[in-house]
C-alpha positions as CSV (number, residue, x, y, z in Angstrom):
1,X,13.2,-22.5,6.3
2,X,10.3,-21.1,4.2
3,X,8.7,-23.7,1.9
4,X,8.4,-22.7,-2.0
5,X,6.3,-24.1,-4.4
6,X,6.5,-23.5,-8.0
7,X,3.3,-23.3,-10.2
8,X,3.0,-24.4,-14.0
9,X,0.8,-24.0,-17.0
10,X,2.6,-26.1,-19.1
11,X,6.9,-25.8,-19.1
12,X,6.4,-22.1,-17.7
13,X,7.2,-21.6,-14.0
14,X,4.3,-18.6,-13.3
15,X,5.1,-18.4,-9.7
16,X,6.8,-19.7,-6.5
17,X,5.0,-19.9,-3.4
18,X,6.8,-18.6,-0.4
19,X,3.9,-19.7,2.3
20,X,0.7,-20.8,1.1
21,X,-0.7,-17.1,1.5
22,X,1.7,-15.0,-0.7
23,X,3.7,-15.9,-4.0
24,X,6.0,-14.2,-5.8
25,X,6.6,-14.0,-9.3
26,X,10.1,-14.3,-10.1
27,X,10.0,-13.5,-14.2
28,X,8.2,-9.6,-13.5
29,X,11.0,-8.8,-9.9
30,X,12.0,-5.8,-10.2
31,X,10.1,-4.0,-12.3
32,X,8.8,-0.9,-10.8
33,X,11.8,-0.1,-9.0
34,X,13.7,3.1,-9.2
35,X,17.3,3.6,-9.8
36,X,18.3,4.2,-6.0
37,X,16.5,1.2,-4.5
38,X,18.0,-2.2,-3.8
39,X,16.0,-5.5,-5.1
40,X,15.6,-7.6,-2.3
41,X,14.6,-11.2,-3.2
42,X,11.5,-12.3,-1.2
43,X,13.1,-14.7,1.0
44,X,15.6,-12.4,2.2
45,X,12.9,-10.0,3.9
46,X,12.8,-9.5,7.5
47,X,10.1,-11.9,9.2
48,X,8.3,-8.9,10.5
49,X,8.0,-7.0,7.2
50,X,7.0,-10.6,5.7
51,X,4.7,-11.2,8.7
52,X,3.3,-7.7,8.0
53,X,2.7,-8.3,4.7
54,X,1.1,-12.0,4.9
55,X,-1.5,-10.5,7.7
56,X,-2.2,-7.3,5.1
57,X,-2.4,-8.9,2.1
58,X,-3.0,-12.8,2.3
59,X,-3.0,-14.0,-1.0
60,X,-1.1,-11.4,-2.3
61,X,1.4,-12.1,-5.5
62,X,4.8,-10.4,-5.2
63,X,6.2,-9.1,-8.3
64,X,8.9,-6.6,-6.6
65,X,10.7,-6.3,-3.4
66,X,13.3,-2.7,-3.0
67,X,14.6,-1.4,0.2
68,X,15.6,2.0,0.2
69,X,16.8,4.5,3.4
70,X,14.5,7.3,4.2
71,X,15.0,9.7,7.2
72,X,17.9,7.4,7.7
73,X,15.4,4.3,8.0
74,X,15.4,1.4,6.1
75,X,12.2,1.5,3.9
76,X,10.6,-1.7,2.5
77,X,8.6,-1.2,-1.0
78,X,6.9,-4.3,-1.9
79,X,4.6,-4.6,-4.9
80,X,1.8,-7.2,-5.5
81,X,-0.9,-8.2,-6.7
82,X,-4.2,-9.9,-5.8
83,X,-7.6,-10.8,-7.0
84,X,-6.0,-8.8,-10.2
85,X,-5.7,-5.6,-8.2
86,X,-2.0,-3.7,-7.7
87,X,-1.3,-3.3,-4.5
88,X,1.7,-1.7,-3.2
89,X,3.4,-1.8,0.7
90,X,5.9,0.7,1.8
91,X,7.0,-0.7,5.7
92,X,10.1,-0.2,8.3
93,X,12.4,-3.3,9.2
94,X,10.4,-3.5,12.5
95,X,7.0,-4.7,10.3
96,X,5.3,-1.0,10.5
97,X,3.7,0.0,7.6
98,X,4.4,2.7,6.8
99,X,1.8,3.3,4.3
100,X,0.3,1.2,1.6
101,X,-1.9,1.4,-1.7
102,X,-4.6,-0.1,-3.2
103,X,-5.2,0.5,-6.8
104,X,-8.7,1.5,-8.2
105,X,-9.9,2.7,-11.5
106,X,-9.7,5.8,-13.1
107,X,-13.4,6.7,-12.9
108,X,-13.6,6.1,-9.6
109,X,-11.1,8.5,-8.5
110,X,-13.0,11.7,-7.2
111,X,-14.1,14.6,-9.6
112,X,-11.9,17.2,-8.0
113,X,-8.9,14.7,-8.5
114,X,-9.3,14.2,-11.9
115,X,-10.3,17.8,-12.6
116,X,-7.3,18.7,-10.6
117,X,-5.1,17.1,-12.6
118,X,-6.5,17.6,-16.0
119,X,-6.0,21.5,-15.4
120,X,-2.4,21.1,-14.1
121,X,-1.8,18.8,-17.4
122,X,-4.0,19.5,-20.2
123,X,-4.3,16.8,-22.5
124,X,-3.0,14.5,-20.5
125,X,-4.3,10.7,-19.7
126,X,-4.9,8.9,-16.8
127,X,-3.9,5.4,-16.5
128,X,-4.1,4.6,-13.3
129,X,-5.2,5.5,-10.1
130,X,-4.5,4.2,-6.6
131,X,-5.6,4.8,-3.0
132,X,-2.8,5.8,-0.5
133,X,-3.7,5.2,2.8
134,X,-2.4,5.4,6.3
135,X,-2.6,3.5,9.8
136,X,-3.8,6.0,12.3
137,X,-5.5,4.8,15.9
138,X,-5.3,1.4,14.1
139,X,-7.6,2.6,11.4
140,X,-7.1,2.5,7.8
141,X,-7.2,6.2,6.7
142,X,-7.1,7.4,3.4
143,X,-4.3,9.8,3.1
144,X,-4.1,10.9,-0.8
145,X,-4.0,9.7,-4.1
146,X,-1.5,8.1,-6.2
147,X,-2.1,8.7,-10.2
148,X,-0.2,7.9,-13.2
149,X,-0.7,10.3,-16.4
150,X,1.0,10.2,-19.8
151,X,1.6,13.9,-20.5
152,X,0.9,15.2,-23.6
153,X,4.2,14.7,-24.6
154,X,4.1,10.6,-24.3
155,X,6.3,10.5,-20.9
156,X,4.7,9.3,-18.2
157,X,4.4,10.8,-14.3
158,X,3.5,10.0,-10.9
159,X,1.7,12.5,-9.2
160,X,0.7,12.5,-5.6
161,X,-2.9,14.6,-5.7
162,X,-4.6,15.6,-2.2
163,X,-8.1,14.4,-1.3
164,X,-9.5,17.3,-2.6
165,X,-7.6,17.7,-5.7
166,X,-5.8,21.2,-4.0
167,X,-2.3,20.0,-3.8
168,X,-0.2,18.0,-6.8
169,X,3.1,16.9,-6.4
């Protein structure tokens, strides 16, 4: 049985402590998730995916735990943060990631991304910006970006954007 420990800044209950390396904030679960997904409360994670994401992200805050079936595979999407940085998880039931994402800031995301994406959606903002990267040859390999824009018409959308800027979607 996993020990929990709850931390307090006066009569508020901030987080519980699944391990002594990741927590998980119990009053923010759930946000972030879409409609089709299915909250999964930390504890009831398979030990590999929680393994997984101890050995990735030590430290790390949860603040939302979904499973979802892709390719007929059960899909893990966990959401943290540490060191004030968004992180995000996306791994199979066996503890393979299947990718993962680390947030940065807008004006570090590459020219041709952010010109990119300004052409696609003029007058549109960025808010946020995140790395999406990829185990290959047990390597962590950027694969693309992951950037959030409020359209000119106040809604807001996640766009996928190439390397190079070539390819939204």
């Amino acid at each position: 049985m996993m020990r929990r420990r709850i931390a307090f800044l006066g009569t508020l209950a901030l987080a519980v402590s699944v391990t002594p390396d990741v927590f998980f904030a119990p009053s923010i679960a759930g946000l972030g998730a879409k409609a089709s997904d299915e909250k999964v409360e930390i504890d009831k994670l398979p030990q590999k995916v929680f393994a997984t994401l101890k050995a990735k992200f030590p430290g790390a805050m949860i603040t939302c735990a979904t499973k979802a079936t892709e390719n007929g595979e059960v899909i893990y999407d966990i959401e943290m943060k540490k060191d004030s940085h968004k992180h995000e998880m996306d791994a199979k039931e066996d503890g393979t990631i299947v990718n993962f994402e680390n947030e940065i800031t807008v004006k570090d995301l590459p020219a041709a991304v952010t010109n990119a994406v300004k052409a696609k959606y003029p007058n549109c903002t960025i808010k946020e910006g995140m790395e999406v990267m990829v185990i290959k040859d047990k390597k962590d390999v950027l694969e693309e970006y992951e950037v959030l824009i409020e359209t000119a018409d106040k809604k807001e959308v996640e766009l996928a954007v190439s390397l190079d800027g070539k390819k939204i979607h």
